[in-house]
LODOLO-216784 format. One record per residue: x, y, z of N, C-alpha, C in turn. Coordinates in pm, whole numbers, padded with zeros to 5 digits, always signed. Atoms other than C-alpha are relative to their C-alpha. Last residue first. Layout:
<lokols>
XYZXYZXYZ
...
</lokols>
This chain:
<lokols>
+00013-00164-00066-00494+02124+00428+00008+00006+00152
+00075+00016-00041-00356+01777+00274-00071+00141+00101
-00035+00063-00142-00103+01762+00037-00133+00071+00069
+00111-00079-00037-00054+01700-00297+00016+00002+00165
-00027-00040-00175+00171+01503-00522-00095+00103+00036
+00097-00115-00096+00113+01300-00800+00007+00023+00085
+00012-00041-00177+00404+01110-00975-00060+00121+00012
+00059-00149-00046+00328+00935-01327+00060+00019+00165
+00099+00023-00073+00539+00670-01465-00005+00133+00034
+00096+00165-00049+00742+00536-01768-00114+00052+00093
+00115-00038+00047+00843+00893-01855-00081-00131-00026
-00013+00003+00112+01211+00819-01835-00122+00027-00069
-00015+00139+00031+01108+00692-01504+00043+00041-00118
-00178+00030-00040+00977+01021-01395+00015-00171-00062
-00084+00088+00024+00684+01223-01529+00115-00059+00049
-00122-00019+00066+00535+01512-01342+00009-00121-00054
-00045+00119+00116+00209+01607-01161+00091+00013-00082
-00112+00003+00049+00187+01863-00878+00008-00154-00072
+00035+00101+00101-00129+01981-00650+00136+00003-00142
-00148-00009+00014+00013+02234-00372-00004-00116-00075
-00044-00129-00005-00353+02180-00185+00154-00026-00073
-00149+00033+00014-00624+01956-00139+00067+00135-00053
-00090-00077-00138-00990+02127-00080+00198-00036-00003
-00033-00102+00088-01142+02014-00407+00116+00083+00099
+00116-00103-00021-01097+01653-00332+00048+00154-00052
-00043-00093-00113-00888+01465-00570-00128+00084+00044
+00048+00109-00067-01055+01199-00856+00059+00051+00146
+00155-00076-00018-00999+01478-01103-00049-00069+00113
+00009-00146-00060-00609+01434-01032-00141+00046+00007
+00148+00006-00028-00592+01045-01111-00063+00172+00093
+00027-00062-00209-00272+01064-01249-00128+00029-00028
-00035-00147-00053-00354+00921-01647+00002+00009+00131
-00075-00065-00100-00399+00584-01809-00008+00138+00050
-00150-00047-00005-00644+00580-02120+00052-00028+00100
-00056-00176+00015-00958+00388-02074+00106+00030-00011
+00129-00048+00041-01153+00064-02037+00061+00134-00062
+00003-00091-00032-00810-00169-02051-00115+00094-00033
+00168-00013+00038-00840-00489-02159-00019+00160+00078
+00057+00002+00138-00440-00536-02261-00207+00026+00002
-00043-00154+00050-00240-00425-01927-00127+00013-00105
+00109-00134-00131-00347-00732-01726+00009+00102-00055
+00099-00003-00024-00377-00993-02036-00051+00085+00132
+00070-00070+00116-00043-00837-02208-00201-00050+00096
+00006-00188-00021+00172-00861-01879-00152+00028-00113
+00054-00013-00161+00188-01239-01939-00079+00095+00057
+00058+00133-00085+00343-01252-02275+00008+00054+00138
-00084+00091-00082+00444-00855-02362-00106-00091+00075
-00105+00039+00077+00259-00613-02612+00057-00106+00064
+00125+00063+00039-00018-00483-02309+00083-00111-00148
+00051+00141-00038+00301-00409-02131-00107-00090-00063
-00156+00111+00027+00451-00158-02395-00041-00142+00072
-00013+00020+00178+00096+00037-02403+00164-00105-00029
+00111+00124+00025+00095+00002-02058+00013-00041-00101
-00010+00112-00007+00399+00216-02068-00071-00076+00057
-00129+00014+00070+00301+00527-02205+00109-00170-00010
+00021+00034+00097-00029+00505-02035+00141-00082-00115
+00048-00120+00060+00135+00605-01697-00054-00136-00163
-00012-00051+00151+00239+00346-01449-00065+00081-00105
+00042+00122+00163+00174+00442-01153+00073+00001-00089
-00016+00060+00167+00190+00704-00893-00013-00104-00002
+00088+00082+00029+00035+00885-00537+00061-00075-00194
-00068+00077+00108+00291+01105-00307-00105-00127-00067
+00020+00152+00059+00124+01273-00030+00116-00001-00154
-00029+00019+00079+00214+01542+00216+00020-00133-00051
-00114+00145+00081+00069+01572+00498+00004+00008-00121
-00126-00023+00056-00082+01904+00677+00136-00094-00084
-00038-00053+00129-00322+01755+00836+00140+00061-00037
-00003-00118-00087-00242+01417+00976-00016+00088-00084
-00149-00089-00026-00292+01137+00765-00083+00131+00083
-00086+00047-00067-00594+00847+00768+00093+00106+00040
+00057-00034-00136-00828+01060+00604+00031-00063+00088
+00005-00140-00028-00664+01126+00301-00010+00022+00155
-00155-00039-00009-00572+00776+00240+00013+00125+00084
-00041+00035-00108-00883+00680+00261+00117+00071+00016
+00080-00072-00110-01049+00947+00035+00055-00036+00160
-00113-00154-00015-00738+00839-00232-00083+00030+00105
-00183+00044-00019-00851+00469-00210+00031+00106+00053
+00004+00001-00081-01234+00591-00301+00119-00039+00142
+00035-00124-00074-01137+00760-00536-00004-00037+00132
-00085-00102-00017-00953+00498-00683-00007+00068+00081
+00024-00090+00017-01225+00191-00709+00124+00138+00066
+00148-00048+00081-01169-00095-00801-00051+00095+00025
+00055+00011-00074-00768-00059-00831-00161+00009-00005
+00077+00098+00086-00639-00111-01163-00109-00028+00144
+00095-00007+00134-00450+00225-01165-00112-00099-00032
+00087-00055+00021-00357+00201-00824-00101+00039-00138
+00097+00110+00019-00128-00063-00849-00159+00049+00022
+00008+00166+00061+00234+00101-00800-00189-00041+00058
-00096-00038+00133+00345+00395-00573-00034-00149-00027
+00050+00130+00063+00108+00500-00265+00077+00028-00154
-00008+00026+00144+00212+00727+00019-00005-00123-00103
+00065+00092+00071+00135+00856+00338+00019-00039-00137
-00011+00070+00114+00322+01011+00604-00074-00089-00053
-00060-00080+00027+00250+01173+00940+00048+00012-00186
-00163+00051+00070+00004+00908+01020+00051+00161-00027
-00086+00058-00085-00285+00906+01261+00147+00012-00096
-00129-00103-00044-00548+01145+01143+00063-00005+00086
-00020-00147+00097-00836+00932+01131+00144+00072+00044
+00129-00123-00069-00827+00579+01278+00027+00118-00090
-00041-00110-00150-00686+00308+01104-00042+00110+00023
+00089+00014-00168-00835+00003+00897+00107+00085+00123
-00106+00011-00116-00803+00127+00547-00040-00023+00151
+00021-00015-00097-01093+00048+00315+00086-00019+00117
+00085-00119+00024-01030+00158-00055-00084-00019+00123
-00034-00151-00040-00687+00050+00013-00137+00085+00019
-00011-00100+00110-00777-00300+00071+00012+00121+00014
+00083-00073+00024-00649-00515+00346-00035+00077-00132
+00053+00024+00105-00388-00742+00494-00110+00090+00002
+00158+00002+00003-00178-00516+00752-00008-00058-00115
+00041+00017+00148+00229-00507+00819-00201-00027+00026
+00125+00052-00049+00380-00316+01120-00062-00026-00115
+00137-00032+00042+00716-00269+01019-00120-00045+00021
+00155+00013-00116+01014-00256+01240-00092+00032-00102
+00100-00160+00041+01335-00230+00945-00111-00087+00121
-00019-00029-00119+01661-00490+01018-00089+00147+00017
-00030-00139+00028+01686-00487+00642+00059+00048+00141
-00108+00029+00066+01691-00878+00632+00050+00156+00022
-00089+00102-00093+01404-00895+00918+00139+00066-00039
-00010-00070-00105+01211-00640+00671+00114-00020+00130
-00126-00124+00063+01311-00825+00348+00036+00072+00122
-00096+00076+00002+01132-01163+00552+00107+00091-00031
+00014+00014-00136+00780-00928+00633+00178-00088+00005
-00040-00141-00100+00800-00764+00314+00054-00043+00124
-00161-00023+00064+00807-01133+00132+00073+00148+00082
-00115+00125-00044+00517-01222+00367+00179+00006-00108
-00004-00004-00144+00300-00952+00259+00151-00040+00052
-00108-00120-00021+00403-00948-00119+00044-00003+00192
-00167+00055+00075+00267-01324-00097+00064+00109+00035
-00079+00000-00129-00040-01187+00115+00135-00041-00011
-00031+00122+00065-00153-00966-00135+00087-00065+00071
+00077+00124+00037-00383-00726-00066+00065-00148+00008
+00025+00108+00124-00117-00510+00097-00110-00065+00004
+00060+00040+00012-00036-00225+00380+00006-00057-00133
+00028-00018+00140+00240-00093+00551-00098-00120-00023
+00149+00074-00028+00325+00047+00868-00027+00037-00181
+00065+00029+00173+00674+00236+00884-00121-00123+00078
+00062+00124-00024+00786+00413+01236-00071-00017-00115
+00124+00029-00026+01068+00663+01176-00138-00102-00003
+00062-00020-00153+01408+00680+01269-00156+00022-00022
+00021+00116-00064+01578+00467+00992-00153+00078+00126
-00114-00053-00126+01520+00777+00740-00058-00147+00097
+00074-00120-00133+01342+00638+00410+00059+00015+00138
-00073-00093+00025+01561+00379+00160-00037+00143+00076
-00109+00014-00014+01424+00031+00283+00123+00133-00020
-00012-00016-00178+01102+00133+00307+00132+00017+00030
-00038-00144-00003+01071+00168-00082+00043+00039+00138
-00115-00071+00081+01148-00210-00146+00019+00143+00029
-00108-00100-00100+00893-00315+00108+00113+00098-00047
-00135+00067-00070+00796-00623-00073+00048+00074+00081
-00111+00135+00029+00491-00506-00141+00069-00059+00062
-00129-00010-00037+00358-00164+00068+00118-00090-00133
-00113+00045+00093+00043-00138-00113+00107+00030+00014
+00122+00061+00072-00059+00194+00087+00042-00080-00074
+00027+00013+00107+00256+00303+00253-00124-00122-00027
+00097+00083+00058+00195+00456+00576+00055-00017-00147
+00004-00002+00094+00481+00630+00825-00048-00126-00113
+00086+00145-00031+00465+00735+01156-00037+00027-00108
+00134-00018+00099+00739+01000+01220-00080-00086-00034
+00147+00033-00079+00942+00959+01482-00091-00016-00039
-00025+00072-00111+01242+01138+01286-00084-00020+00079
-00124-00082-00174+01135+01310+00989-00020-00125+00098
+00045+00073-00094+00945+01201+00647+00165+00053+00131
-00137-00097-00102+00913+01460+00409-00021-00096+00109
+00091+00055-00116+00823+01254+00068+00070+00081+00122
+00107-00079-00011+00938+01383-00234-00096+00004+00082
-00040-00115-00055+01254+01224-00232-00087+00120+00043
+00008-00008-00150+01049+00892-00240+00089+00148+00034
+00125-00026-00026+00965+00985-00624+00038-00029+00161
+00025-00057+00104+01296+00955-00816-00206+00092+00060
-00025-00150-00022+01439+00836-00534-00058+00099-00048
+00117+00017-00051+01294+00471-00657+00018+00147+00065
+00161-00014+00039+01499+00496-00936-00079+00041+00079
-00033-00125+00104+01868+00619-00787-00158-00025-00053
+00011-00103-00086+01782+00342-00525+00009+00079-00091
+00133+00010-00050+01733+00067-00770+00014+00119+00088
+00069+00111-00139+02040+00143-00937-00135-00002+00056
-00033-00047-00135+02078+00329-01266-00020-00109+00072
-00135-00071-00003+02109+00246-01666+00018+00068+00149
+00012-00131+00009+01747+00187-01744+00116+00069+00015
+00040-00023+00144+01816-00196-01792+00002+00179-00008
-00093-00021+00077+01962-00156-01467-00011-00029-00148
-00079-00126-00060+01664-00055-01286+00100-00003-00070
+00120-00078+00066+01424-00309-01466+00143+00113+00033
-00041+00004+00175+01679-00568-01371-00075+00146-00070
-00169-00017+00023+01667-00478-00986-00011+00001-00156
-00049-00136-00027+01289-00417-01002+00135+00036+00010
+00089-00083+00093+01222-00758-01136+00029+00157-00020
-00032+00046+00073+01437-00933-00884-00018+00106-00158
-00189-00067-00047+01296-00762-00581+00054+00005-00136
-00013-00166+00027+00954-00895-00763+00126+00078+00041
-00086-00091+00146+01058-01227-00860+00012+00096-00030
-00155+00093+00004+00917-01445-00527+00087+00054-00084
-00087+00009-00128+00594-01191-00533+00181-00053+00033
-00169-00047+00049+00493-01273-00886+00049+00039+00120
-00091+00088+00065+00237-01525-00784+00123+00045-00050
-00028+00165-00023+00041-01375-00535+00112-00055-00064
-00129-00046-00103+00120-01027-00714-00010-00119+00102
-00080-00056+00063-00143-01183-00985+00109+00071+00093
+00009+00173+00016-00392-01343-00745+00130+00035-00107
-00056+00114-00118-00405-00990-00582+00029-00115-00039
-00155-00041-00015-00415-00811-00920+00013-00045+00115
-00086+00021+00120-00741-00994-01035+00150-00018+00028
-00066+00134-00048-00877-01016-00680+00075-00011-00126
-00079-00007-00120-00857-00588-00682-00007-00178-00010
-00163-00069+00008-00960-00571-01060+00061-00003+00137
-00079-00078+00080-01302-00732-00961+00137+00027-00008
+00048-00017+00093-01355-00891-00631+00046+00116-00137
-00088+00005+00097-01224-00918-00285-00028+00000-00130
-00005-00086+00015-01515-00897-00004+00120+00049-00121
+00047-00069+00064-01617-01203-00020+00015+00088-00064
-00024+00100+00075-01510-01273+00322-00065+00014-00094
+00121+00053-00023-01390-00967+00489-00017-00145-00095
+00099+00089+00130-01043-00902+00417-00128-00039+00057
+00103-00158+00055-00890-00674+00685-00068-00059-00064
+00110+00025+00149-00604-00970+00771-00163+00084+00051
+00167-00060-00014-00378-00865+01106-00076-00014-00127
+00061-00103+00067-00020-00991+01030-00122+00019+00026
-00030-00132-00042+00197-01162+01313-00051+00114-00038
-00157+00003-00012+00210-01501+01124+00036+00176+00032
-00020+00142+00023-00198-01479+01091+00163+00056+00009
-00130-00060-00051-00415-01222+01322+00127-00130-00066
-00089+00091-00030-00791-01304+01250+00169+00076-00034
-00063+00009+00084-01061-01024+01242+00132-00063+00040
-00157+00060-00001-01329-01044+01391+00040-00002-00081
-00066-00027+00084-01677-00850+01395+00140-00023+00086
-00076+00120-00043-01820-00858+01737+00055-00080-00139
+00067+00074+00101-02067-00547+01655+00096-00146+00008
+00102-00085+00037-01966-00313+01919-00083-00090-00104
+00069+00062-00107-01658-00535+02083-00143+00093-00023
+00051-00120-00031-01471-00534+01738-00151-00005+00114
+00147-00061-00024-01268-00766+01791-00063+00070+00005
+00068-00158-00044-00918-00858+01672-00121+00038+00026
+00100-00140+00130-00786-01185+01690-00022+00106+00059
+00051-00147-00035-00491-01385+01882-00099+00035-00132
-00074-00094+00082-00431-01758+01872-00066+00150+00034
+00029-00114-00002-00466-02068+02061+00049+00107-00117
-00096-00073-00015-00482-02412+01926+00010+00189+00016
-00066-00005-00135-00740-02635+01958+00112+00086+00030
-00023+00052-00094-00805-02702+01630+00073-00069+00132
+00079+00136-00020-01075-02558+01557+00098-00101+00006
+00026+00047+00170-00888-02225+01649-00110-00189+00019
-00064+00164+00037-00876-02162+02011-00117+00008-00128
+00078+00125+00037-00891-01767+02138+00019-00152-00049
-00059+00137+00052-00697-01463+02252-00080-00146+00029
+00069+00100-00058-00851-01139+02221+00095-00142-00048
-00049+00148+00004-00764-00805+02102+00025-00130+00106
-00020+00107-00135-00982-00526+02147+00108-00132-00065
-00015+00159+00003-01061-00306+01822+00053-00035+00181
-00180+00059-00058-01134+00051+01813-00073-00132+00004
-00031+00028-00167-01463+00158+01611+00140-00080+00005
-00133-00066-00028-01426+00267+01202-00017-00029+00171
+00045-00058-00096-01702+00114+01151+00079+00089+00027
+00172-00066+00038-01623-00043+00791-00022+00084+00076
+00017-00091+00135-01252-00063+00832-00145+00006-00052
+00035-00024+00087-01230-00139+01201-00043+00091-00118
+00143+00010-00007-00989+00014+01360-00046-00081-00123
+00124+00078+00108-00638+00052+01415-00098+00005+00069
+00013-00066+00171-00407+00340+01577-00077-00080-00054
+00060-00137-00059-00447+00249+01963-00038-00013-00142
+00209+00055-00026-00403-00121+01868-00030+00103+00043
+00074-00013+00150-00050+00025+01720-00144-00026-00001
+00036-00136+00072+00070+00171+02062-00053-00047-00116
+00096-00121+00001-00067-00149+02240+00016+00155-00049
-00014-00072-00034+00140-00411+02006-00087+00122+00081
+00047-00133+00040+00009-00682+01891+00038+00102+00108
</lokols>
């Protein structure tokens, strides 16, 4: 662990700085955790990644879609290549479609919420510092092998969005694309988010849109996460504070997915 990034984390309940500590597993073998030396709250450190997960703490629509990107992990690259040329472009020409809307500059210290595989990292200016977060430790560990392959520095975190573990108004960049819709709770996702970035940041927040749920809920596999749905789809714009600023919803994908943008006062 790095000491510029053990500046930037914290616990995600307390929000207090962490310590890191090196200890013996049961058995016998050293390893590094994180401590919080105020309440002594640990948090274990596994193939270089820092895990956020309390125990327990996973439930509803967030272990649903973790146990579910568990298993599609190995096919997602894959997935998003075909998807892309079914549509008639490259994966970069798609994912542009919404990372152009991001202002990320040189040095810049840059969060995606639900990183995955990394796929969007790979197309953002080399010169600034990416840190990305997942439930799911499959995507984890597939990011962490693309990253190598890309020759990208990312600092990866297990955790949920709707309790990020870094201090306030550390990032320059923040953005979340994919898996918020089923998240358990949104708002409280978007509050983190908020209050992680510097002000003046500009966000980026999509999904899939109704439009195509309604196609997934139709399709083996897809049909039992798309198909129990409480409510329509829609950008989650009421679920913004009131103070945000330069608020902007559009279609892209052919009108597969929403992109919400906003930015932070």
């Amino acid at each position: 662990m790095r000491s510029d990034i053990l500046k930037l984390i914290c616990d995600p309940t307390t929000h207090d700085a962490l310590e890191i500590k090196t200890e013996s597993d049961a058995r016998g073998c050293l390893q590094e955790v994180l401590v919080n030396p105020r309440t002594g709250q640990r948090f274990p450190i596994r193939d270089g990644i820092p895990i956020f997960l309390l125990e327990g703490e996973v439930s509803g629509s967030n272990q649903k879609y973790q146990a579910m990107y568990d298993r599609f992990a190995p096919f997602y690259d894959f997935s998003t290549w075909l998807y892309s040329r079914l549509k008639g472009m490259s994966v970069e020409t798609r994912l542009r479609e919404y990372l152009d809307e991001l202002e990320v500059k040189e040095g810049d210290r840059v969060l995606e919420v639900a990183v995955g595989t990394g796929r969007n990292l790979q197309f953002l200016p080399r010169g600034a510092q990416f840190f990305g977060l997942d439930i799911s430790w499959g995507m984890l560990k597939r990011c962490q092998r693309n990253a190598a392959k890309w020759k990208l520095d990312v600092a990866l975190f297990m955790g949920t969005a709707e309790r990020l573990p870094f201090q306030d108004e550390v990032f320059d960049v923040v953005f979340h694309f994919g898996g918020i819709n089923f998240f358990n709770d949104k708002a409280a996702a978007i509050h983190e988010m908020i209050r992680v970035a510097k002000p003046g940041t500009k966000f980026i927040i999509g999904d899939e849109n109704e439009k195509l749920a309604k196609k997934y809920e139709k399709l083996p596999v897809t049909d039992k996460f798309y198909g129990d749905r409480k409510q329509a789809i829609s950008a989650p714009v009421d679920l913004l504070p009131p103070e945000v600023q330069d608020v902007k919803v559009k279609d892209i994908a052919g009108g597969d997915l929403y992109c919400l943008s906003f930015r932070k006062p």
